[in-house]
mmCIF file of the N, C-alpha and C atoms, coordinates in Angstrom:
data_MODEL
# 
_entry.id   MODEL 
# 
loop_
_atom_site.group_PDB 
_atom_site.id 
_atom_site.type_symbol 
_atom_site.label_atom_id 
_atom_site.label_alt_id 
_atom_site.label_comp_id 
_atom_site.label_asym_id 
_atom_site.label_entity_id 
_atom_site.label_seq_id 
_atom_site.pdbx_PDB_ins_code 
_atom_site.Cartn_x 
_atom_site.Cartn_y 
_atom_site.Cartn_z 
_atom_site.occupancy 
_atom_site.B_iso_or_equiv 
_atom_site.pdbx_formal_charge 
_atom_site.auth_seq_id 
_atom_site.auth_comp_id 
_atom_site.auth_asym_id 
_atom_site.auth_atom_id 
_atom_site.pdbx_PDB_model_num 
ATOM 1   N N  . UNK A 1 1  ? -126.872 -58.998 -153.964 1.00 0.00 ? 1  UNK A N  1 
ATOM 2   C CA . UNK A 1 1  ? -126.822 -58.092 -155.081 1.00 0.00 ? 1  UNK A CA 1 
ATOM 3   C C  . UNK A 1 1  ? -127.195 -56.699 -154.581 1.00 0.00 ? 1  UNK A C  1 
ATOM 4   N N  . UNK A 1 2  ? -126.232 -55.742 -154.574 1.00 0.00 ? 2  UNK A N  1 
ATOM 5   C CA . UNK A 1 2  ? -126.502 -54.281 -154.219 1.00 0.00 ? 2  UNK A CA 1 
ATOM 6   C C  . UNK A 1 2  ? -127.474 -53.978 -155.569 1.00 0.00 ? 2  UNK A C  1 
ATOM 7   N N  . UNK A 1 3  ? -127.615 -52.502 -155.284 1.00 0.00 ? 3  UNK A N  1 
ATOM 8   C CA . UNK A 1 3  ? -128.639 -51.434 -156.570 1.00 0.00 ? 3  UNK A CA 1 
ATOM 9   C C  . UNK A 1 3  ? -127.768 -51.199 -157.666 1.00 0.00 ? 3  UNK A C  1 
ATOM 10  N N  . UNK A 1 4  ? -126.767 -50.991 -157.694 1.00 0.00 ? 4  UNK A N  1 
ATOM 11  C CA . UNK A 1 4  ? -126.285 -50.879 -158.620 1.00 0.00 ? 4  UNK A CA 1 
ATOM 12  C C  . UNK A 1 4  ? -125.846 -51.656 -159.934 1.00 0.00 ? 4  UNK A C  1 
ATOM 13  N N  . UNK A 1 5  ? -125.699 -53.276 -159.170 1.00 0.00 ? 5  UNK A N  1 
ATOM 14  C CA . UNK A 1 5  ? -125.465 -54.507 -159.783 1.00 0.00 ? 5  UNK A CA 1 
ATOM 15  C C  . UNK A 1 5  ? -127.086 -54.913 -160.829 1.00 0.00 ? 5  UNK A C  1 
ATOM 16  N N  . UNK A 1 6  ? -128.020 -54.153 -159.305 1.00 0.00 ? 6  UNK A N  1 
ATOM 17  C CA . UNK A 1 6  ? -129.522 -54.520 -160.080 1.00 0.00 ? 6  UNK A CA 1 
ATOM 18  C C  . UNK A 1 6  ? -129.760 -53.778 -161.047 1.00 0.00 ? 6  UNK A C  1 
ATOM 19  N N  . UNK A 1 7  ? -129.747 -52.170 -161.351 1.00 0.00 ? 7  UNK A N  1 
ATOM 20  C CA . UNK A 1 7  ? -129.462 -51.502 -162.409 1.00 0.00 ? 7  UNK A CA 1 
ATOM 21  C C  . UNK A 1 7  ? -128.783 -52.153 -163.845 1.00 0.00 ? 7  UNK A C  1 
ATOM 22  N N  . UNK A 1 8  ? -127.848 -52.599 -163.768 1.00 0.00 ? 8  UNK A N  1 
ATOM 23  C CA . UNK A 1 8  ? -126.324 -52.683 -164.591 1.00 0.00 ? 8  UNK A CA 1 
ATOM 24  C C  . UNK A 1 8  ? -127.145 -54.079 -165.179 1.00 0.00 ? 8  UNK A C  1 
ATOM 25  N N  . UNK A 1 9  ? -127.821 -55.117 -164.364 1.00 0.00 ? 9  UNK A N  1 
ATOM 26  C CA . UNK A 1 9  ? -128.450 -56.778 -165.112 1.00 0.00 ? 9  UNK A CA 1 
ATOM 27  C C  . UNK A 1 9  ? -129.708 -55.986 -165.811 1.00 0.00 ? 9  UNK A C  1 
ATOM 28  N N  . UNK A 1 10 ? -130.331 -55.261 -165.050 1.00 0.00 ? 10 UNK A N  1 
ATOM 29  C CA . UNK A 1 10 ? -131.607 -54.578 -166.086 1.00 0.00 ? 10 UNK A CA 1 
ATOM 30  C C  . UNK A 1 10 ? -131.039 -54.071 -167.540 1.00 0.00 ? 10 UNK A C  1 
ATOM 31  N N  . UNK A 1 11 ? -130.018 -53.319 -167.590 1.00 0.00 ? 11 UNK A N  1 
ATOM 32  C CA . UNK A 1 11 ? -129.653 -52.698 -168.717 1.00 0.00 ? 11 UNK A CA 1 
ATOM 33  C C  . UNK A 1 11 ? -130.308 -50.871 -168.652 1.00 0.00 ? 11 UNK A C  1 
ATOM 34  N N  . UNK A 1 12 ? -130.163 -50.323 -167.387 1.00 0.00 ? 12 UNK A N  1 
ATOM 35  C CA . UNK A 1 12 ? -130.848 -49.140 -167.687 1.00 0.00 ? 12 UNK A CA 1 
ATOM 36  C C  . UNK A 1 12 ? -130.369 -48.420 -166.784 1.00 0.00 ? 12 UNK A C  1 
ATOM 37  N N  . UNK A 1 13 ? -130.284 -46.776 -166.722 1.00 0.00 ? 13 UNK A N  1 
ATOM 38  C CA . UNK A 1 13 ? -129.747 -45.885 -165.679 1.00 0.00 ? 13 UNK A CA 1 
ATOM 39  C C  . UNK A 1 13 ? -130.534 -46.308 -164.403 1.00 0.00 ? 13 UNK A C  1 
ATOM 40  N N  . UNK A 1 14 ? -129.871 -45.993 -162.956 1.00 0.00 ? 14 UNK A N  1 
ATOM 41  C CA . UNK A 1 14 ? -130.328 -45.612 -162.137 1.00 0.00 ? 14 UNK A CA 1 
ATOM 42  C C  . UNK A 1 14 ? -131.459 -44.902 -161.950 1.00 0.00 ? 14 UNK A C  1 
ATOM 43  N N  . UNK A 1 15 ? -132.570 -45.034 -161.744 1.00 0.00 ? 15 UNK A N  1 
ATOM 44  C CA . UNK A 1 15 ? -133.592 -44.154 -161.390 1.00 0.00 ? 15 UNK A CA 1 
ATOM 45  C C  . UNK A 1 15 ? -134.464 -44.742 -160.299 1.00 0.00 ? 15 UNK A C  1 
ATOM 46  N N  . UNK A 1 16 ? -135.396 -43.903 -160.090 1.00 0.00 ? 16 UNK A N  1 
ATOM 47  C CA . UNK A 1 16 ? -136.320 -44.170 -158.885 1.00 0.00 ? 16 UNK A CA 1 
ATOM 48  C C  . UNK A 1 16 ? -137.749 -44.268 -159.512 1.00 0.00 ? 16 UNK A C  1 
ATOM 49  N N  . UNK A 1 17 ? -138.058 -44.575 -160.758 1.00 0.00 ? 17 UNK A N  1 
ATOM 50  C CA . UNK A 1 17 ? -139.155 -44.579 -161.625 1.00 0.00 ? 17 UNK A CA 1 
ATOM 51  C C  . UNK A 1 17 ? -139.358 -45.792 -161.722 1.00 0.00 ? 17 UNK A C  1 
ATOM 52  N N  . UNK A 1 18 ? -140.947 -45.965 -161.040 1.00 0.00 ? 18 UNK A N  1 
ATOM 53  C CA . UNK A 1 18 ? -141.629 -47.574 -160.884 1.00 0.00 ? 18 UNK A CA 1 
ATOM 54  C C  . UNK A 1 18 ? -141.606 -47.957 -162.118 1.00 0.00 ? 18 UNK A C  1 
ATOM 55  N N  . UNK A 1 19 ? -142.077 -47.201 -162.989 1.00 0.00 ? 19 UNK A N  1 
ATOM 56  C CA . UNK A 1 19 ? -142.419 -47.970 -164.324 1.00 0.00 ? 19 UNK A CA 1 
ATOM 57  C C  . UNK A 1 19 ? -141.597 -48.262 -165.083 1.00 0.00 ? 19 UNK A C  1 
ATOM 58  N N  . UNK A 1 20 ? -140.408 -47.511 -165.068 1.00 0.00 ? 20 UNK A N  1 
ATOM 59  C CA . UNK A 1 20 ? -138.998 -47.722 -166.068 1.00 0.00 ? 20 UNK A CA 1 
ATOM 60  C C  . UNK A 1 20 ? -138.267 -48.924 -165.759 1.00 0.00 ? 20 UNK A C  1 
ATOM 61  N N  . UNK A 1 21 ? -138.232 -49.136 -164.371 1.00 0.00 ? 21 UNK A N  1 
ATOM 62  C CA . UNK A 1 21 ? -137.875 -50.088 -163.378 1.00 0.00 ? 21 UNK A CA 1 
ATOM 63  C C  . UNK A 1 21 ? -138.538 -51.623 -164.223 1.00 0.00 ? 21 UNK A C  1 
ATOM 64  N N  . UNK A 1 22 ? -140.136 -51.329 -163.635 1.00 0.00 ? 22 UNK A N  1 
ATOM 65  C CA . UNK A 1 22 ? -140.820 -52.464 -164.374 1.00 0.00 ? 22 UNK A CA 1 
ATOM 66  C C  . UNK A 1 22 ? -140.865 -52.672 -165.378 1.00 0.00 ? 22 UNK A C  1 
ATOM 67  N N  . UNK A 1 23 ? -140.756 -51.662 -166.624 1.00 0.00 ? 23 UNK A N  1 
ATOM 68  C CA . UNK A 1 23 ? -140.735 -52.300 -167.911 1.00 0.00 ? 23 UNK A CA 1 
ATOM 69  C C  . UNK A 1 23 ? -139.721 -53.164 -168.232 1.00 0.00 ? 23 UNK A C  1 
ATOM 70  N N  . UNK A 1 24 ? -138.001 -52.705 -167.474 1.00 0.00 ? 24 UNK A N  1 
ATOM 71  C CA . UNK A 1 24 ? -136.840 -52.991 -167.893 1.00 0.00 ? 24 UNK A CA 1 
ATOM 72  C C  . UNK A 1 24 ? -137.292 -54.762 -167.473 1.00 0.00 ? 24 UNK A C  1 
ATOM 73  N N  . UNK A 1 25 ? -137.791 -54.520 -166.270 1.00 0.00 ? 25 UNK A N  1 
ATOM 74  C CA . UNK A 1 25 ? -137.586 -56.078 -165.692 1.00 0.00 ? 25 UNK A CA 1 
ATOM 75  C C  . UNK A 1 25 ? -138.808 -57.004 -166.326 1.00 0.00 ? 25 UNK A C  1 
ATOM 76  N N  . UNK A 1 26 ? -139.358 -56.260 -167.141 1.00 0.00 ? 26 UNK A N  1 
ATOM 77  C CA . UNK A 1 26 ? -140.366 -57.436 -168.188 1.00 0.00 ? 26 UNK A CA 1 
ATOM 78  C C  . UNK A 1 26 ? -139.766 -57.889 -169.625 1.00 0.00 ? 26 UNK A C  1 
ATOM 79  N N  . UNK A 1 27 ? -138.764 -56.758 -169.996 1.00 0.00 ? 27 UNK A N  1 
ATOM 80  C CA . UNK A 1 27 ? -138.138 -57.160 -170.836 1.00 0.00 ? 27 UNK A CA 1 
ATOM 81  C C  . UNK A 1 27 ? -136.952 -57.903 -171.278 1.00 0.00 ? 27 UNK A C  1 
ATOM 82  N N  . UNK A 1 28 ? -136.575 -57.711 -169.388 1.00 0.00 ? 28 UNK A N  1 
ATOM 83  C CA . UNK A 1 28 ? -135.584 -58.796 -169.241 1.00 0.00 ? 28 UNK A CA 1 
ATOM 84  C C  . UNK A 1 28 ? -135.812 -60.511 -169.052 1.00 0.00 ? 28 UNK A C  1 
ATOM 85  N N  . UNK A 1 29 ? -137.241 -60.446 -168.606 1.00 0.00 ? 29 UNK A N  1 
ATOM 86  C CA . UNK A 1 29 ? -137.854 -61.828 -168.663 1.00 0.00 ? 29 UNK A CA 1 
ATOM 87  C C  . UNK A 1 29 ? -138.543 -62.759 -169.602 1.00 0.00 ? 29 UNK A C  1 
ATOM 88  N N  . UNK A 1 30 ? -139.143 -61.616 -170.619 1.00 0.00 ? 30 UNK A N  1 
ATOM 89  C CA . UNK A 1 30 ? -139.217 -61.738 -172.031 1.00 0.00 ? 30 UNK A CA 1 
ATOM 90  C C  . UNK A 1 30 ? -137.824 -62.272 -172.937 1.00 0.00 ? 30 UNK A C  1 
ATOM 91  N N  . UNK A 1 31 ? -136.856 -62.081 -172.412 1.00 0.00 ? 31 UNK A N  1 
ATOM 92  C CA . UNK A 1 31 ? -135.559 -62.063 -173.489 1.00 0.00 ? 31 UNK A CA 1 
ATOM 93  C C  . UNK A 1 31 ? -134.815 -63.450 -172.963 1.00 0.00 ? 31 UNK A C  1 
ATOM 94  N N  . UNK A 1 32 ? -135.108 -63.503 -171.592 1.00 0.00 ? 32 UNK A N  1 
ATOM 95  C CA . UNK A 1 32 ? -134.131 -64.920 -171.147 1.00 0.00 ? 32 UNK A CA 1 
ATOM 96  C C  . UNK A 1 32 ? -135.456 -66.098 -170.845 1.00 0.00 ? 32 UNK A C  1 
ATOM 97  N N  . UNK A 1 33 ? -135.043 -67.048 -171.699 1.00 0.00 ? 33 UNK A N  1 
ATOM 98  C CA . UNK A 1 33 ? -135.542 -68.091 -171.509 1.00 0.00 ? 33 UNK A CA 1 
ATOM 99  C C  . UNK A 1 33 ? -134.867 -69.040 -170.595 1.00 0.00 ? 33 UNK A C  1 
ATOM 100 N N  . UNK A 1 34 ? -135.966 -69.763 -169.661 1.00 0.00 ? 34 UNK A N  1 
ATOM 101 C CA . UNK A 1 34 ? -135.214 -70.467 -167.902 1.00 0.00 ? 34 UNK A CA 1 
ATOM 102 C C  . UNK A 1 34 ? -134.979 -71.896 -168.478 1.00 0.00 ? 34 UNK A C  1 
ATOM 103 N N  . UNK A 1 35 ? -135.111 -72.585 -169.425 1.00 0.00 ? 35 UNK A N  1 
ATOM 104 C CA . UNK A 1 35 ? -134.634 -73.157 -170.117 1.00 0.00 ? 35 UNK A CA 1 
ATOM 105 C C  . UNK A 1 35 ? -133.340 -73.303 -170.259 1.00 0.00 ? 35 UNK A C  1 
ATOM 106 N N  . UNK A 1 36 ? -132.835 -72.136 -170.970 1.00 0.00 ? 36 UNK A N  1 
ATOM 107 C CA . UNK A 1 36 ? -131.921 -72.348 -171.858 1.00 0.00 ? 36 UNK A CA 1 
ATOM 108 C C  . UNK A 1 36 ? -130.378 -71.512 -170.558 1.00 0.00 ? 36 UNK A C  1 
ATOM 109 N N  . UNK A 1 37 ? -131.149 -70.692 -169.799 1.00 0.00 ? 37 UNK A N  1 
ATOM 110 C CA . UNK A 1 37 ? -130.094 -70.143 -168.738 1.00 0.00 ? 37 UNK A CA 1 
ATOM 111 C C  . UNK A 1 37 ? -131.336 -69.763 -167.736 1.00 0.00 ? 37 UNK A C  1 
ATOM 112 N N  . UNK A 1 38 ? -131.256 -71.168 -166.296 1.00 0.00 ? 38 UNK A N  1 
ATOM 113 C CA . UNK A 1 38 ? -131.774 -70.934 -165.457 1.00 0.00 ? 38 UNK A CA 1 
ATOM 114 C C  . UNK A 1 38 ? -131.412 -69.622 -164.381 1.00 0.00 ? 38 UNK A C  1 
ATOM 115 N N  . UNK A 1 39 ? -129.828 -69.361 -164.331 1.00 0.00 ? 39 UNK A N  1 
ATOM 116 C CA . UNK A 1 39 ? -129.804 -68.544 -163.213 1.00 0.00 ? 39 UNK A CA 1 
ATOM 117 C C  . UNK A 1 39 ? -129.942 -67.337 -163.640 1.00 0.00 ? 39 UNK A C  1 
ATOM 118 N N  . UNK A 1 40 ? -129.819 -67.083 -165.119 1.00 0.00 ? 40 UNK A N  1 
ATOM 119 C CA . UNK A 1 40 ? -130.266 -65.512 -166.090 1.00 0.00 ? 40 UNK A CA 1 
ATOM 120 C C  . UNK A 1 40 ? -131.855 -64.888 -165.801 1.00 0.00 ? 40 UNK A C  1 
ATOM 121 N N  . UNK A 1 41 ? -132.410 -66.282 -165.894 1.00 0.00 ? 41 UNK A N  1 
ATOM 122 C CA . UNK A 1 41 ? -133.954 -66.135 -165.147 1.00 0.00 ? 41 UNK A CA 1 
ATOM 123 C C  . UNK A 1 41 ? -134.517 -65.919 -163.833 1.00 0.00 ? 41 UNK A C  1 
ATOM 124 N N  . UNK A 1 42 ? -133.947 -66.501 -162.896 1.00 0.00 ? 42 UNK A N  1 
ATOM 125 C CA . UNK A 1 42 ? -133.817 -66.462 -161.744 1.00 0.00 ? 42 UNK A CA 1 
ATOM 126 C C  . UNK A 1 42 ? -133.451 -64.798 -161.124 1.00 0.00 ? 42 UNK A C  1 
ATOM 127 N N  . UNK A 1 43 ? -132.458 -64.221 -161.868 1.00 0.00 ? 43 UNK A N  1 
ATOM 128 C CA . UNK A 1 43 ? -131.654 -63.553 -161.651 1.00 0.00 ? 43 UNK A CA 1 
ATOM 129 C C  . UNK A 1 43 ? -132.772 -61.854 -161.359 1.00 0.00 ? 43 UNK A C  1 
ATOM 130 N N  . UNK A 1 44 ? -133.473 -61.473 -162.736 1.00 0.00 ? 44 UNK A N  1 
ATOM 131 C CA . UNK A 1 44 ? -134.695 -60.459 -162.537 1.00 0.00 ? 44 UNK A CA 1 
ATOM 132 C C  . UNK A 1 44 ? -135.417 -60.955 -161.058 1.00 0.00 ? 44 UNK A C  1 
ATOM 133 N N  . UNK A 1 45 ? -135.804 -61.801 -160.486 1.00 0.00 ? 45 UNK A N  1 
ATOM 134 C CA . UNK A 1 45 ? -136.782 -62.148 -159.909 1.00 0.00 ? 45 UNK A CA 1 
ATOM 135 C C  . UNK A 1 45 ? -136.063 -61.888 -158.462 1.00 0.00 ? 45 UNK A C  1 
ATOM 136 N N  . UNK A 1 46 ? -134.861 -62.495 -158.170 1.00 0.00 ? 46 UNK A N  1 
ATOM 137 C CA . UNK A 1 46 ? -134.489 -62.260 -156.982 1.00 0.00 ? 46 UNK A CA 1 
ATOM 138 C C  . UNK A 1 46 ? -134.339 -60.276 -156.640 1.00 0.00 ? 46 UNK A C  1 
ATOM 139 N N  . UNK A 1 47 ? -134.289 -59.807 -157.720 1.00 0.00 ? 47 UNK A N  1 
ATOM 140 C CA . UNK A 1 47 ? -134.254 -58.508 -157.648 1.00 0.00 ? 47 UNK A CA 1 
ATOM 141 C C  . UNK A 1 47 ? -135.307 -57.726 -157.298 1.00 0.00 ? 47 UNK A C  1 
ATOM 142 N N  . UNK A 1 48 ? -136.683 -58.250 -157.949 1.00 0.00 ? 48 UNK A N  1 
ATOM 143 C CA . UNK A 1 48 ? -137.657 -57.971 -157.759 1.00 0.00 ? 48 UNK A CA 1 
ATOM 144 C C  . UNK A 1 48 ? -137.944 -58.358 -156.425 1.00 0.00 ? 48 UNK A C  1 
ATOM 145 N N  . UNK A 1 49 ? -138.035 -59.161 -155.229 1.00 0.00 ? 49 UNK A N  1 
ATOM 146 C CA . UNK A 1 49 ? -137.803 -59.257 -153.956 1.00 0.00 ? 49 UNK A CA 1 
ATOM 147 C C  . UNK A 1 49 ? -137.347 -58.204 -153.118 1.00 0.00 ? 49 UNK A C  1 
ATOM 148 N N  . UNK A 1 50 ? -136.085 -57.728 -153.642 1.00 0.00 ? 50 UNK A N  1 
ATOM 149 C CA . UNK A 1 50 ? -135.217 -56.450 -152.519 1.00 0.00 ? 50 UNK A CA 1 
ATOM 150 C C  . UNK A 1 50 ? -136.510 -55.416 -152.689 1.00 0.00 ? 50 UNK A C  1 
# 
């Protein structure tokens, strides 16, 4: 997954802002349950890695 792909699954512009970054990716983990779509869940986390 390039930056841009990681941007575009967050739902938010490009930026270089830690916190905008992190909020997007708490709210993306908040919203998908690993339940119901494991690789939707999976998906924030491998991002958070790069």
């Amino acid at each position: 997954m390039n930056r841009t792909e990681a941007f575009l699954i967050l739902g938010i512009e490009m930026t270089k802002e830690e916190k905008a970054i992190k909020a997007a990716y708490r709210e993306r983990l908040v919203k998908t349950n690993p339940e119901d779509d494991p690789q939707g869940f999976k998906r924030p986390a491998s991002m958070r890695r790069r």
